[in-house]
C-alpha angles and dihedrals in degrees: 000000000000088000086052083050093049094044099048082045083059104038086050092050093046087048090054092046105047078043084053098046092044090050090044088051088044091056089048097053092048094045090056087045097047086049089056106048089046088060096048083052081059103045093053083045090053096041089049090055087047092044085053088058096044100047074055091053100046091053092055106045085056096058129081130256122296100036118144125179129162115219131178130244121190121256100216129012111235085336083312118134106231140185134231124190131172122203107197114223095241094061085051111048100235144102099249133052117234125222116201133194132183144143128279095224112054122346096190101057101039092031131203152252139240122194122192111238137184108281095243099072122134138171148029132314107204123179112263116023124007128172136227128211123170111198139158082000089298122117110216119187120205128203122185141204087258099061085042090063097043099051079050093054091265121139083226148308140241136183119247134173099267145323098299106057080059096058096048092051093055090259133135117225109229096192092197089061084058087095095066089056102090098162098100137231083338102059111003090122111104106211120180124199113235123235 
């Protein structure tokens, strides 16, 4: 009778064990394949917000010289930071310009997206408002201080003379925003005006 007892003990255990094991497998497997799934949901959210600047682009590609337009690009994706970088064709020896997004956090695991763009493209595409100018069959696009501030949580942003006017007008300088002042000597302070 004790040997029955010790045998049905084991048998249980085994049972919970080899139930344990399966369920652990089973969690494994939904959680890949909720991870998946998650990162195919970012890469569509990325290529919609590249499909929105090429078709920019495109536009204006088609139309004739002289044409400006200001479009908006998001700042997150989903409350996701996010990254957007143009490689003119010429950089890159080739006969097209490439547009490339990705997140902020961690490419590799929620991957990117390229888009194949005309050769002629030049710029930056910042988050919030870029413009487009087509001139001399060249698209230039033109990203400010102000977008600069307001991708960073600032109201806006201006160019001033230097730090200090900045300061005197209630504004924080945001030096790396400096590069989007192209107005010279006159105006190459970025100042952002704080929240």
């Amino acid at each position: 009778m004790r040997y029955k007892k010790s045998q049905t003990a084991i048998e249980a255990a085994l049972l919970i064990g080899f139930l344990l094991l399966m369920f652990t497998v089973f969690i494994i497997v939904m959680n890949m394949r909720l991870d998946s799934i998650y990162k195919e949901k970012n890469l569509l959210q990325l290529g919609e917000v590249g499909k929105i600047i090429k078709a920019e682009i495109d536009l204006a590609f088609m139309t004739e010289d002289g044409y400006e337009r200001t479009f908006e690009v998001p700042i997150q994706i989903e409350g996701h930071d996010y990254n957007i970088t143009l490689h003119n064709g010429s950089t890159l020896n080739a006969d097209y310009s490439t547009l490339t997004l990705s997140y902020a956090k961690d490419a590799a695991v929620f991957g990117e997206k390229i888009l194949f763009l005309p050769k002629n493209t030049n710029g930056t595409i910042g988050k919030g408002n870029t413009k487009i100018v087509k001139s001399q069959g060249i698209i230039n696009l033109v990203y400010t201080c102000s977008n600069y501030c307001i991708e960073n949580r600032y109201d806006s942003g201006t160019c001033r003379i230097n730090w200090s006017l900045c300061r005197d007008n209630q504004e924080v300088n945001e030096p790396v925003g400096d590069v989007y002042c192209t107005g010279g000597q006159s105006a190459d302070t970025c100042c952002c005006v704080d929240i």
